[in-house]
C-alpha positions as a Markdown table, in Angstrom:
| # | Residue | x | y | z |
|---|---|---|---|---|
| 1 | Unk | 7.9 | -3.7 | 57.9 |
| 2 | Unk | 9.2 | -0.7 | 60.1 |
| 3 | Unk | 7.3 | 0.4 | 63.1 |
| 4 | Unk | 6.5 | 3.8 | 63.1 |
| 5 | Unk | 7.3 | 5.1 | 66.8 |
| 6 | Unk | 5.1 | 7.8 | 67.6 |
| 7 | Unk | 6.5 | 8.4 | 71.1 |
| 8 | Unk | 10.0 | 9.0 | 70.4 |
| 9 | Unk | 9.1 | 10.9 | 67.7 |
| 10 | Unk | 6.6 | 13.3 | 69.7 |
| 11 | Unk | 9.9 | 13.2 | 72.7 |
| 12 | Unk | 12.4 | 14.9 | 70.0 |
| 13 | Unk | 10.0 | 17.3 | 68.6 |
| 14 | Unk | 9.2 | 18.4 | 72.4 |
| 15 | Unk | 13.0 | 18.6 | 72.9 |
| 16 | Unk | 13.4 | 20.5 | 70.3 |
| 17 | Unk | 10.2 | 22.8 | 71.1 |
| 18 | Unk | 11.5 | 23.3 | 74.6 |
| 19 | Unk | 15.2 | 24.1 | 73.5 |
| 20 | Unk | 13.3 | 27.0 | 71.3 |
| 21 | Unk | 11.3 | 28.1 | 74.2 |
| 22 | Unk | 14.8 | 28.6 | 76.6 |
| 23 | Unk | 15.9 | 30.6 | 73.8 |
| 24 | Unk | 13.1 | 32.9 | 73.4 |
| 25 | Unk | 13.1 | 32.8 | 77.1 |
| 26 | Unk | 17.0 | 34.3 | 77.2 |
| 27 | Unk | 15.9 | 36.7 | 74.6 |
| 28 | Unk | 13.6 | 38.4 | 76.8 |
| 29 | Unk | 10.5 | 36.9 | 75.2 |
| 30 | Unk | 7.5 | 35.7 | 76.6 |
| 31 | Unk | 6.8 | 32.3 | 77.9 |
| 32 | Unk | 4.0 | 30.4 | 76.2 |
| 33 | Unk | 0.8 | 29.8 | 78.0 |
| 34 | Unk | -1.6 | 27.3 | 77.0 |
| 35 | Unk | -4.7 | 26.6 | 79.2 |
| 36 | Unk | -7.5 | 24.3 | 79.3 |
| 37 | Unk | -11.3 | 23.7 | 80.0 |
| 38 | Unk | -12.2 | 20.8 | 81.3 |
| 39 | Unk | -15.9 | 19.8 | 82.3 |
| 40 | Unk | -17.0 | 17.5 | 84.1 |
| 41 | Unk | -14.8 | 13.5 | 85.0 |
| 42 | Unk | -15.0 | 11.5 | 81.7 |
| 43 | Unk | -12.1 | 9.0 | 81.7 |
| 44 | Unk | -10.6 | 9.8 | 78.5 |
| 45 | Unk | -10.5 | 13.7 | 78.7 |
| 46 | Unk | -8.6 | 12.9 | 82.4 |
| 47 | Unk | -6.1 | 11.6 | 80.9 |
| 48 | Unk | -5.8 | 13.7 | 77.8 |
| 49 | Unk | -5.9 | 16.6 | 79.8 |
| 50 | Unk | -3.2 | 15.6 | 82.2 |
| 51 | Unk | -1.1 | 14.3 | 79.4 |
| 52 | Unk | -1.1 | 17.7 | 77.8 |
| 53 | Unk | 0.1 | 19.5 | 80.9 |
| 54 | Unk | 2.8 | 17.1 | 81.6 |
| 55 | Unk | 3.6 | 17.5 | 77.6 |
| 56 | Unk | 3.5 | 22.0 | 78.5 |
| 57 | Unk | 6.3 | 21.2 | 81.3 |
| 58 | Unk | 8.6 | 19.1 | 78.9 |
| 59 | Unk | 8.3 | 21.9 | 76.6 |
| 60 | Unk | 9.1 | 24.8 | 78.9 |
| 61 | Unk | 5.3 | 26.3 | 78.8 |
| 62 | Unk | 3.3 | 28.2 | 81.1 |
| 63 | Unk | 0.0 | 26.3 | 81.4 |
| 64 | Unk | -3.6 | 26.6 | 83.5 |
| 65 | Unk | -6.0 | 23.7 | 84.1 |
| 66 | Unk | -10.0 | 25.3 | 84.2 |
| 67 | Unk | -12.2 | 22.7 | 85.7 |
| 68 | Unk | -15.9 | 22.6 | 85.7 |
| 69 | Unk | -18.7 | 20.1 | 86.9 |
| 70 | Unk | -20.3 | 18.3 | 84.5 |
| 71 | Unk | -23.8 | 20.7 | 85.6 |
| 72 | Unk | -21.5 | 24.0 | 84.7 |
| 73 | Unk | -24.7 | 26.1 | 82.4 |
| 74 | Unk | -23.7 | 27.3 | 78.9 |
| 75 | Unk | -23.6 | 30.7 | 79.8 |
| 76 | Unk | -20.8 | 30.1 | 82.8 |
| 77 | Unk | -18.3 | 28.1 | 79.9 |
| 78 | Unk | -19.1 | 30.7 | 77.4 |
| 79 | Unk | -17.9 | 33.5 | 80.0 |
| 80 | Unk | -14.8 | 31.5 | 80.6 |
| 81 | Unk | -14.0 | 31.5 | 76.9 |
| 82 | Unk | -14.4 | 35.0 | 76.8 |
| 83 | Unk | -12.2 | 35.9 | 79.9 |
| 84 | Unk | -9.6 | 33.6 | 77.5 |
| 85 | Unk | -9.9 | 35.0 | 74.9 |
| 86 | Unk | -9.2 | 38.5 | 76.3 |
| 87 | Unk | -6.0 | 36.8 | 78.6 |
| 88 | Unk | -3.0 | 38.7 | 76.9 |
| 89 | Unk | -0.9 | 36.1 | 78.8 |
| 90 | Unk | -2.4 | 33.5 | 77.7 |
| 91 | Unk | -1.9 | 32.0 | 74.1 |
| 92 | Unk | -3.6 | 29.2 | 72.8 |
| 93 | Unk | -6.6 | 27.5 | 74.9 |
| 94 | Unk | -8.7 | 24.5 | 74.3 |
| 95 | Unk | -12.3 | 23.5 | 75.5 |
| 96 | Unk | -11.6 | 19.5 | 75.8 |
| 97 | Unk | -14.6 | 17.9 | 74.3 |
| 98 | Unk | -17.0 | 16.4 | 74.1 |
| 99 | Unk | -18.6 | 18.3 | 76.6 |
| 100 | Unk | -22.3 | 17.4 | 78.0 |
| 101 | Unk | -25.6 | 17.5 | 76.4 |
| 102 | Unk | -26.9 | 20.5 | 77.7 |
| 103 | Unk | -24.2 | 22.4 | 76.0 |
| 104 | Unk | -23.6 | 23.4 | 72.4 |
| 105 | Unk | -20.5 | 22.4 | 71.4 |
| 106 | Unk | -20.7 | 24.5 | 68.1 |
| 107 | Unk | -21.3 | 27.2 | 70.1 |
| 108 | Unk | -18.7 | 27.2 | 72.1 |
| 109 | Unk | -16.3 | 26.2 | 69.4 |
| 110 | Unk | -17.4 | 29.4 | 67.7 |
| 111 | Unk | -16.9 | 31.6 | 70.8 |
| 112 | Unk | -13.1 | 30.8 | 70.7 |
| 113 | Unk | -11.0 | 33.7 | 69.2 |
| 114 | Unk | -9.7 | 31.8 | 66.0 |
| 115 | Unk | -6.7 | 33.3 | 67.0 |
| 116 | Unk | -5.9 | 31.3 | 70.0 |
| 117 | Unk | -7.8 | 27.8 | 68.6 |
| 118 | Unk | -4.8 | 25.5 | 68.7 |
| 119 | Unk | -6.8 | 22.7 | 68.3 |
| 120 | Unk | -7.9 | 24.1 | 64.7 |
| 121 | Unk | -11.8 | 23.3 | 65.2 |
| 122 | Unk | -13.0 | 27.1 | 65.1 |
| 123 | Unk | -14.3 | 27.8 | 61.2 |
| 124 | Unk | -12.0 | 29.9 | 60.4 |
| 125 | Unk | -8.9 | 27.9 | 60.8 |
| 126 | Unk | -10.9 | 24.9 | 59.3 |
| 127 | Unk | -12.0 | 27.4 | 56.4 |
| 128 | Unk | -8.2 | 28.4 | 55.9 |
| 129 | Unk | -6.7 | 24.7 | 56.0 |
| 130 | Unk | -9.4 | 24.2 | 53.3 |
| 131 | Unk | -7.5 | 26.2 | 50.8 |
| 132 | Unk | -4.1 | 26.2 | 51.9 |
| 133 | Unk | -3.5 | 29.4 | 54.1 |
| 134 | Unk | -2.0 | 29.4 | 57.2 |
| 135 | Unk | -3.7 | 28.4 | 60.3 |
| 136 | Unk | -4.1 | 26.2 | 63.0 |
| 137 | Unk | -4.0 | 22.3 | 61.9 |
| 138 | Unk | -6.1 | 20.2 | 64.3 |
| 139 | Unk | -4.4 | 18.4 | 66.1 |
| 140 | Unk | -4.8 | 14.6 | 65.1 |
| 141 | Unk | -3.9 | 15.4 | 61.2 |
| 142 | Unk | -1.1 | 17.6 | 61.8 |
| 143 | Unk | 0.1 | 14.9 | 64.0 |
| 144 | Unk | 0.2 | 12.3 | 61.1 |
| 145 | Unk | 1.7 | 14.5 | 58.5 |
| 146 | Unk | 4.6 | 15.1 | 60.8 |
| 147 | Unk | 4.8 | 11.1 | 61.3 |
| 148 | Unk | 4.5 | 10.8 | 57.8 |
| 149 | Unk | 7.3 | 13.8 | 57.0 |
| 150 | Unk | 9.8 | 12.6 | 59.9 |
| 151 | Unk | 9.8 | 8.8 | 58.1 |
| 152 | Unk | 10.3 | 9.9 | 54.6 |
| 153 | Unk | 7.4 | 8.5 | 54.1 |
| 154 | Unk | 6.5 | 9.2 | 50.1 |
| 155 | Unk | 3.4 | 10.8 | 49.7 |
| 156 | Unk | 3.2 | 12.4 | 46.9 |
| 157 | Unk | 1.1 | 10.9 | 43.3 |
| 158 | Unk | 0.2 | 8.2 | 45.6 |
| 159 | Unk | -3.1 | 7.0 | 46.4 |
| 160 | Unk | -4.5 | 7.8 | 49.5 |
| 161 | Unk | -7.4 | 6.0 | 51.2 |
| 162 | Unk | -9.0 | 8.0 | 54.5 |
| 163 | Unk | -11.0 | 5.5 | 56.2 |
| 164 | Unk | -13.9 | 8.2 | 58.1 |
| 165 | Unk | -15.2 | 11.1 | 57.9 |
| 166 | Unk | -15.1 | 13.1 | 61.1 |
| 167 | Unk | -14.7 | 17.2 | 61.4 |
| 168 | Unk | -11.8 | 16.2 | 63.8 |
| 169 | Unk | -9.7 | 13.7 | 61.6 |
| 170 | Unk | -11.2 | 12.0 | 58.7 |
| 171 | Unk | -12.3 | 15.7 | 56.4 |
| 172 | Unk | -9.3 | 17.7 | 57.7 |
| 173 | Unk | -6.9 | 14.4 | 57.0 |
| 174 | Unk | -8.2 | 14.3 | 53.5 |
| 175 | Unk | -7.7 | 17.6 | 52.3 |
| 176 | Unk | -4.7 | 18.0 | 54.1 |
| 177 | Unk | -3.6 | 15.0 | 51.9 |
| 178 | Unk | -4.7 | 16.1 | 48.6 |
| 179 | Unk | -2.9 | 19.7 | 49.2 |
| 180 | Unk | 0.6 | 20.2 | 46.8 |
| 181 | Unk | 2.1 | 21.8 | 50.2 |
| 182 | Unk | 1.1 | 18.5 | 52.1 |
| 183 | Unk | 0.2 | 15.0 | 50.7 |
| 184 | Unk | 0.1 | 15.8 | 47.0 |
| 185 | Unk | -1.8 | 12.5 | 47.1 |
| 186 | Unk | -5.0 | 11.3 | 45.4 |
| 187 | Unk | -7.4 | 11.1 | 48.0 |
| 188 | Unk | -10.4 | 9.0 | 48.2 |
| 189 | Unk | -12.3 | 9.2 | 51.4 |
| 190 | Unk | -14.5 | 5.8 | 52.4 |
| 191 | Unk | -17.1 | 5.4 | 55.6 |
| 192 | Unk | -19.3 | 2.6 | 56.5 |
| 193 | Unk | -21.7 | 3.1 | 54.1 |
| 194 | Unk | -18.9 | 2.9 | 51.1 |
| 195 | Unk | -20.3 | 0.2 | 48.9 |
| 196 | Unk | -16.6 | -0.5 | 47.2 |
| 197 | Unk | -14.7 | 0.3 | 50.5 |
| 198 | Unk | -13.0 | -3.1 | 50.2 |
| 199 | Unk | -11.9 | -2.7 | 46.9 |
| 200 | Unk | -10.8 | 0.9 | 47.2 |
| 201 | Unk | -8.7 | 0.1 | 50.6 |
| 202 | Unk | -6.8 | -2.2 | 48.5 |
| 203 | Unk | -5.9 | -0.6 | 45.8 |
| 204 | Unk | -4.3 | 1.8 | 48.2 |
| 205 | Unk | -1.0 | 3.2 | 48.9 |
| 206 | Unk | -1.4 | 4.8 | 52.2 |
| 207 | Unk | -4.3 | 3.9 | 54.7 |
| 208 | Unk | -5.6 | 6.2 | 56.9 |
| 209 | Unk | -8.0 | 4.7 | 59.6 |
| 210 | Unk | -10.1 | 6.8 | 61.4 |
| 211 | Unk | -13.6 | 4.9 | 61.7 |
| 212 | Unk | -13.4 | 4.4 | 65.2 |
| 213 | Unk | -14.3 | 0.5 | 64.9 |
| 214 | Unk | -11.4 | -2.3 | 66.8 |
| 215 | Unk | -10.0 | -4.4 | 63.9 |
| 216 | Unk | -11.4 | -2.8 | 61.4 |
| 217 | Unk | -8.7 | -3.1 | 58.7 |
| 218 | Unk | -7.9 | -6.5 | 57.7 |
| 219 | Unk | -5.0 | -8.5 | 56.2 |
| 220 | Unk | -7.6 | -8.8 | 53.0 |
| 221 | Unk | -8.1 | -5.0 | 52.9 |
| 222 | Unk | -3.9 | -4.2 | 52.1 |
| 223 | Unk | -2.2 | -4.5 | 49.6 |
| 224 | Unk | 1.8 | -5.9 | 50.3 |
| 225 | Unk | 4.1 | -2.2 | 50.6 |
| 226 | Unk | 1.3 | -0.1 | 51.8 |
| 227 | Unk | 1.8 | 2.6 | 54.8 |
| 228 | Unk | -1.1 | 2.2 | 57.3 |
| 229 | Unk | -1.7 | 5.1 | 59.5 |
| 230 | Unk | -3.8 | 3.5 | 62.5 |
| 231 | Unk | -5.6 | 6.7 | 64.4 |
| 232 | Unk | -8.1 | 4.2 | 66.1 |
| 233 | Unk | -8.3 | 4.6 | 70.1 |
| 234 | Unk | -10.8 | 2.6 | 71.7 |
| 235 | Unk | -11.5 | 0.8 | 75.3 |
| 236 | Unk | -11.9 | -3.0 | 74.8 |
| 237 | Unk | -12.6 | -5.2 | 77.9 |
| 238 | Unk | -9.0 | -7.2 | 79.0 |
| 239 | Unk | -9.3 | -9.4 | 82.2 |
| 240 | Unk | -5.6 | -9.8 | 81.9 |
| 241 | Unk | -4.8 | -6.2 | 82.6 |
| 242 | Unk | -5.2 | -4.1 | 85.5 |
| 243 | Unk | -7.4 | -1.5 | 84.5 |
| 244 | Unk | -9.5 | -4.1 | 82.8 |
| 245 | Unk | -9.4 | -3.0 | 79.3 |
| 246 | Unk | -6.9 | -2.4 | 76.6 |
| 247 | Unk | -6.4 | 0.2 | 73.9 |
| 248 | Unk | -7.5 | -1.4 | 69.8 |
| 249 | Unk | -7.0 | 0.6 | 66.9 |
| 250 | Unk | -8.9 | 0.3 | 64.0 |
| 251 | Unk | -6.2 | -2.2 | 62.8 |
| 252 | Unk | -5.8 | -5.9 | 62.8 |
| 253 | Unk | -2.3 | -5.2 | 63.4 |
| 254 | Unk | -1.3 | -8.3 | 64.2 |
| 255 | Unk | -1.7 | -9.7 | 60.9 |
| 256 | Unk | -2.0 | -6.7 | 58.9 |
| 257 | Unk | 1.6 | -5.3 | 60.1 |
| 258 | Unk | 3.4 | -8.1 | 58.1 |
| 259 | Unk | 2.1 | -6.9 | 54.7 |
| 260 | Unk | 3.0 | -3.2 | 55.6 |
| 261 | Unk | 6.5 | -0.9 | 54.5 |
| 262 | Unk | 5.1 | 1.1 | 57.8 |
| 263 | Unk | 2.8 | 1.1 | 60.4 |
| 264 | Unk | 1.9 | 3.0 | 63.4 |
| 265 | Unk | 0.8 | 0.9 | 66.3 |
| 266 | Unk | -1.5 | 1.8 | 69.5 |
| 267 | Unk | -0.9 | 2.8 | 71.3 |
| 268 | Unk | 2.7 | 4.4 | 70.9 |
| 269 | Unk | 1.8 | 5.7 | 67.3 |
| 270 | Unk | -0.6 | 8.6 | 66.3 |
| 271 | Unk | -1.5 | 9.4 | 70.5 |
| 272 | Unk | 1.7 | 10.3 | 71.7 |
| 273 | Unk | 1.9 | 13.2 | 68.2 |
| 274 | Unk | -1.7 | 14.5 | 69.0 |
| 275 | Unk | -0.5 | 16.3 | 71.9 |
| 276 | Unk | 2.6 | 16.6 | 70.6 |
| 277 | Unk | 0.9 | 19.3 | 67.7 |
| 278 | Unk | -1.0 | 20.5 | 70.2 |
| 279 | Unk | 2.2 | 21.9 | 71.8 |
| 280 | Unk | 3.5 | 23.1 | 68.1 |
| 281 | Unk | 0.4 | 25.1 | 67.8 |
| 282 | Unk | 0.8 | 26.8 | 70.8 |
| 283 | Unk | 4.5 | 27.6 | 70.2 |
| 284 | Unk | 3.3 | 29.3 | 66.0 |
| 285 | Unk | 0.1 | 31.1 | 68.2 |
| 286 | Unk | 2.9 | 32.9 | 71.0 |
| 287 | Unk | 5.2 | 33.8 | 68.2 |
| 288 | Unk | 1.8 | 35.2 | 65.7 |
| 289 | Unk | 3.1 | 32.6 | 62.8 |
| 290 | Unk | 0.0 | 33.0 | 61.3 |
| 291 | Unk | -2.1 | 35.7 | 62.8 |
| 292 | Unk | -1.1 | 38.9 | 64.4 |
């Protein structure tokens, strides 16, 4: 079993980002500038917030924090995507979500110019994954593949079972993998509701858990060789540690790690390359890779 290490993965890619950022830099080129919306104080999007501007100074990036109470009106956030979106300076942006009830988050998906979406949630770049054209990967699945690609993990012929079926990981994950230019894997896609989910998991080659339920996966569920891609983040109470909880994925690691050829833990594994592709998106959007 080999532990695939997320975090020193996403700390070479950023070295490497950053060394091509100094070089555009001495070229005369422009810095990149990636900013970010945040409403309101949910825990989560804190720290994902911060984390991606510490992760813009390790790779040599310009970036602006918007902040917003949580009472900010639709109209006000809509304004600030437009100002954005007409910022020469800057970019890529990202509304963090989720954002509060009273606001549409479709809508103000939709508002971003797909042309500065580095997180890859605006239709267009969704549309254009779909087929295989250029465009902005979201960040979560881009992360993987690159996990997946920096391993030598074989993924191609191989059977592929994407556990979920989110807009953010679970569809984009699954098309991604059935793509020649990507997986070239034979994808079946399960959710709670799969009657044979059991069966299909293990019959599996690769394991792709996005359900969003702690200990989801078990030993029973995997097949001895398989590559199990854990993308599952959530809070579970822990007296034994000072903030009072702990991070679970959607793996029973500890006894589903033994029966693995890889595995990604949590955290350390897919977290650390989220933000990582965030900043990989932002370097293709200030050098136009894919739109002018």
């Amino acid at each position: 079993m080999q532990l695939i290490d997320g975090k020193a993965t996403a700390a070479a890619i950023k070295q490497e980002i950053a060394a091509e950022v100094e070089a555009i830099v001495a070229a005369g080129g422009k810095r990149p500038h990636l900013a970010a919306v945040l409403v309101g104080h949910d825990g989560g999007s804190e720290t994902y917030v911060k984390n991606k501007v510490i992760a813009c100074e390790q790779c040599g990036f310009k970036s602006t924090l918007i902040r917003y109470e949580d009472n900010v009106s639709e109209e006000e956030l809509l304004q600030c995507v437009d100002r954005l979106n007409r910022d020469a300076d800057v970019d890529g942006f990202i509304v963090q979500l989720p954002l509060p009830r009273h606001i549409d988050e479709q809508k103000v998906v939709m508002a971003i110019d797909y042309r500065k979406d580095v997180d890859g949630f605006h239709p267009v770049n969704v549309g254009r994954m779909a087929i295989g054209l250029p465009c902005f990967i979201s960040a979560t699945p881009l992360g993987m593949l690159t996990l997946m690609r920096r391993y030598g993990i074989a993924t191609s012929g191989k059977k592929c079972v994407v556990l979920g079926r989110s807009n953010i990981v679970g569809k984009p994950m699954a098309q991604l993998m059935m793509q020649k230019q990507y997986g070239d894997a034979t994808v079946t896609v399960c959710h709670s509701h799969s009657a044979t989910l059991k069966e299909e998991c293990r019959e599996a080659d690769i394991i792709i858990a996005a359900i969003g339920h702690p200990g989801f996966v078990t030993a029973d569920m995997v097949k001895d060789g398989a590559v199990v891609i854990d993308v599952g983040t959530t809070r579970v109470p822990d007296a034994t540690r000072k903030s009072g909880f702990r991070l679970s994925g959607d793996v029973d690691f500890e006894h589903v790690a033994p029966k693995c050829s890889f595995i990604t833990p949590v955290p350390g594994g897919v977290g650390p390359m989220t933000i990582c592709s965030l900043m990989k998106n932002t370097l293709s959007a200030a050098k136009h890779e894919f739109y002018e």
